[in-house]
C-alpha positions in Angstrom: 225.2 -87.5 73.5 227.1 -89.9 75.5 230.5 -90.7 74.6 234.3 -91.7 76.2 237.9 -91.0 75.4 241.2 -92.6 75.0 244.9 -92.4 73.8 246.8 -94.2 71.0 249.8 -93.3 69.6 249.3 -89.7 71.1 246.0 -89.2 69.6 243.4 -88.4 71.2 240.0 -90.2 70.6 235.8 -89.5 71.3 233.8 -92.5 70.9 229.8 -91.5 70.4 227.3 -94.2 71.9 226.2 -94.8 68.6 229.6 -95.4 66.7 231.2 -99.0 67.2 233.7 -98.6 69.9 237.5 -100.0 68.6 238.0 -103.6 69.9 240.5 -106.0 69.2 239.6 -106.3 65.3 240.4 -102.3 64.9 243.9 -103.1 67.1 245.1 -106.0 65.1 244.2 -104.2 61.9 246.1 -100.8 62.6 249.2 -103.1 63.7 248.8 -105.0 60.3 248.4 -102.4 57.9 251.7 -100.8 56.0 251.3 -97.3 54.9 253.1 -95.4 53.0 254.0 -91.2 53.1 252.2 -90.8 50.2 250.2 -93.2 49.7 246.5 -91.9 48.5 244.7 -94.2 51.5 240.9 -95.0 51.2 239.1 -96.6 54.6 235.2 -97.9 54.2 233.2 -97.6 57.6 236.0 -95.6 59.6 233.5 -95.4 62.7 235.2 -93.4 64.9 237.7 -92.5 62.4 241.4 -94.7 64.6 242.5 -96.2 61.2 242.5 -93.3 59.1 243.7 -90.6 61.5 246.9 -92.9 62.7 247.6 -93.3 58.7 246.9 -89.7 58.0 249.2 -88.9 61.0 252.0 -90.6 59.2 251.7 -88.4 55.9 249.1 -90.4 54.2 246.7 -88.5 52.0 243.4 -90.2 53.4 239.7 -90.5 52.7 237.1 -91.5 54.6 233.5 -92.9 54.8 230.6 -94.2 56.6 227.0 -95.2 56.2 226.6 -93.9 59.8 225.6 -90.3 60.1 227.0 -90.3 63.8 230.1 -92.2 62.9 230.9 -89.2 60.2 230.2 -86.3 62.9 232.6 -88.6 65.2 235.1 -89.0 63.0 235.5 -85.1 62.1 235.2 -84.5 65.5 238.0 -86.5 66.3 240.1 -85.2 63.0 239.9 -81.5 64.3 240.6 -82.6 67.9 243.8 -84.1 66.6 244.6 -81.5 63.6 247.8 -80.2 65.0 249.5 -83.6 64.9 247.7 -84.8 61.2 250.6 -84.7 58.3 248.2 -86.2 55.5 245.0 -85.1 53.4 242.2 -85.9 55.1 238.5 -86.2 54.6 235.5 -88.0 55.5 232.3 -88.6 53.6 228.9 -90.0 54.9 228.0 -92.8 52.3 227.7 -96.7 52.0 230.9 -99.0 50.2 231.9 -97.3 47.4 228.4 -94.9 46.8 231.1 -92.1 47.5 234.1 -92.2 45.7 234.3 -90.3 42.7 235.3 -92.4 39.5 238.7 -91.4 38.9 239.6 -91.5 42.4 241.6 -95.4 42.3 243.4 -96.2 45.8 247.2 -97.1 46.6 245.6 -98.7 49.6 241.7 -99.7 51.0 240.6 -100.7 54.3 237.6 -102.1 55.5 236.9 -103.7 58.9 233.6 -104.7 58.0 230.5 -106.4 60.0 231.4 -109.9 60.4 229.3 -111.3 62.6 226.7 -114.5 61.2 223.4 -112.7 62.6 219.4 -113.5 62.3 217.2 -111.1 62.3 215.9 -111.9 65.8 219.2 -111.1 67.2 219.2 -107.4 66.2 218.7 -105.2 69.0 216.9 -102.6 66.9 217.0 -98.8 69.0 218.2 -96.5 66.4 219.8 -99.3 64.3 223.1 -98.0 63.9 225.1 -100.2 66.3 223.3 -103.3 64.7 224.9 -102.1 61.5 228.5 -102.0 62.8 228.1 -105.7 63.7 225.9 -107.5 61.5 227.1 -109.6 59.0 223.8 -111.0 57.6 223.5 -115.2 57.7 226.9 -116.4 56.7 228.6 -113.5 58.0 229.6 -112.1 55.1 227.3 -109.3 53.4 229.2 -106.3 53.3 232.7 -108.2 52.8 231.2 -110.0 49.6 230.2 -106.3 48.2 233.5 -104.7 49.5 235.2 -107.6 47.0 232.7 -107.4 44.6 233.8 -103.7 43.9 237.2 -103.5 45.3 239.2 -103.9 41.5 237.3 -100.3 40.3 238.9 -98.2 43.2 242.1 -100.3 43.6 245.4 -99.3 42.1 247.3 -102.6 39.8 249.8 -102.3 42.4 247.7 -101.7 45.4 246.8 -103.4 48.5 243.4 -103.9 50.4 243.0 -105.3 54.0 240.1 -106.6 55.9 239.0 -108.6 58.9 237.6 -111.9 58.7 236.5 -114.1 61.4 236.2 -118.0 61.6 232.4 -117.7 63.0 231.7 -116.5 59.2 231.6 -118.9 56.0 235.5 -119.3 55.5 234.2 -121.8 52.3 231.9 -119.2 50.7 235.2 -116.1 51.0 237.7 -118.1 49.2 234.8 -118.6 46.5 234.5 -115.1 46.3 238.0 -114.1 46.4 238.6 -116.4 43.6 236.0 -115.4 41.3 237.4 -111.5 41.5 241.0 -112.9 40.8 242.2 -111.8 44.0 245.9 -113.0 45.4 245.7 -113.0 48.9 247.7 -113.5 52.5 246.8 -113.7 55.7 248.8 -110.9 57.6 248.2 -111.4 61.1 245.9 -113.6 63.4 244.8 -114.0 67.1 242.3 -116.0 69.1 239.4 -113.6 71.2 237.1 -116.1 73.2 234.9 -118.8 70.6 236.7 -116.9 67.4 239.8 -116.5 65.3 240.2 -113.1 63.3 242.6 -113.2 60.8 243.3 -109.6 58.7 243.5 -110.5 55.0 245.6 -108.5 52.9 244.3 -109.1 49.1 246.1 -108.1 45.8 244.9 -107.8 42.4 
């Protein structure tokens, strides 16, 4: 299986071929987010598994999941790799959105860097499908951010906090619809230009 390494914040970190490799979305996420010790911490598609180890790192009780068979196996790879320095709980379970959490289980905080990109179907590069599924977004770009919404106010605690990445090449019109039908107050934490798009990590209340 090929895969590469790299550093942050002492970690250490194994990216497999078929898990989507941290990019400037994951980076302005992590430097966004505001954990707490205890916080009970909840990340949806955790790829490689950055975001949750660096939480769990800091004391955060943290679970994990992924649609992506290889993204789970990476991301306990990466977890025992790095067990030594881990403070939190942490576990990761192979599943899709919420399919996995158990129904008492409600969230302090919930992550999600989901697939954003606007894609057609003729753009998919196909192979074993997992990398398309890191990336694509569906037509507007939104898919898996309008179900993440859709069910965030089951897992999420009154006094909780969710963030997720949204980029301008998606349907900016249609997320403030859907944001507004759930009830949702929201900011916009952080934002920076990469090439043709503008990704801005929301942070959404209830």
């Amino acid at each position: 299986m090929k895969e590469k390494s790299f550093t942050y914040n002492n970690l250490i970190f194994k990216i497999y071929s078929q898990v989507y490799d941290p990019a400037e979305d994951s980076f302005l996420l992590l430097e966004s987010i505001d954990v707490k010790k205890d916080d009970f911490l909840l990340e949806i598609g955790c790829g490689c598994g950055i975001i949750g180890l660096v939480c769990a790192e800091k004391g955060t009780r943290v679970v994990c999941t992924d649609v992506n068979p290889y993204a789970v196996k990476n991301t306990e790879e990466n977890y025992n790799i790095n067990k030594d320095k881990i403070k939190g709980f942490f576990e990761v379970r192979k599943g899709d959105m919420f399919s996995v959490i158990k129904k008492d289980e409600i969230f302090d905080v919930i992550i999600f860097n989901p697939p954003y990109l606007p894609t057609r179907k003729e753009e998919l590069i196909g192979l074993d499908g997992w990398y398309d599924k890191a990336l694509d977004g569906g037509v507007d770009g939104l898919k898996s951010t309008k179900c993440f919404l859709d069910g965030l106010s089951n897992y999420l605690k009154k006094d909780g906090r969710a963030y997720f990445v949204f980029s301008s090449l998606s349907d900016k019109s249609k997320l403030e619809s859907i944001l507004i039908k759930n009830k949702f107050k929201k900011e916009i934490l952080k934002s920076c230009f990469f090439d043709d798009e503008r990704l801005d990590i929301y942070c959404v209340y209830i």
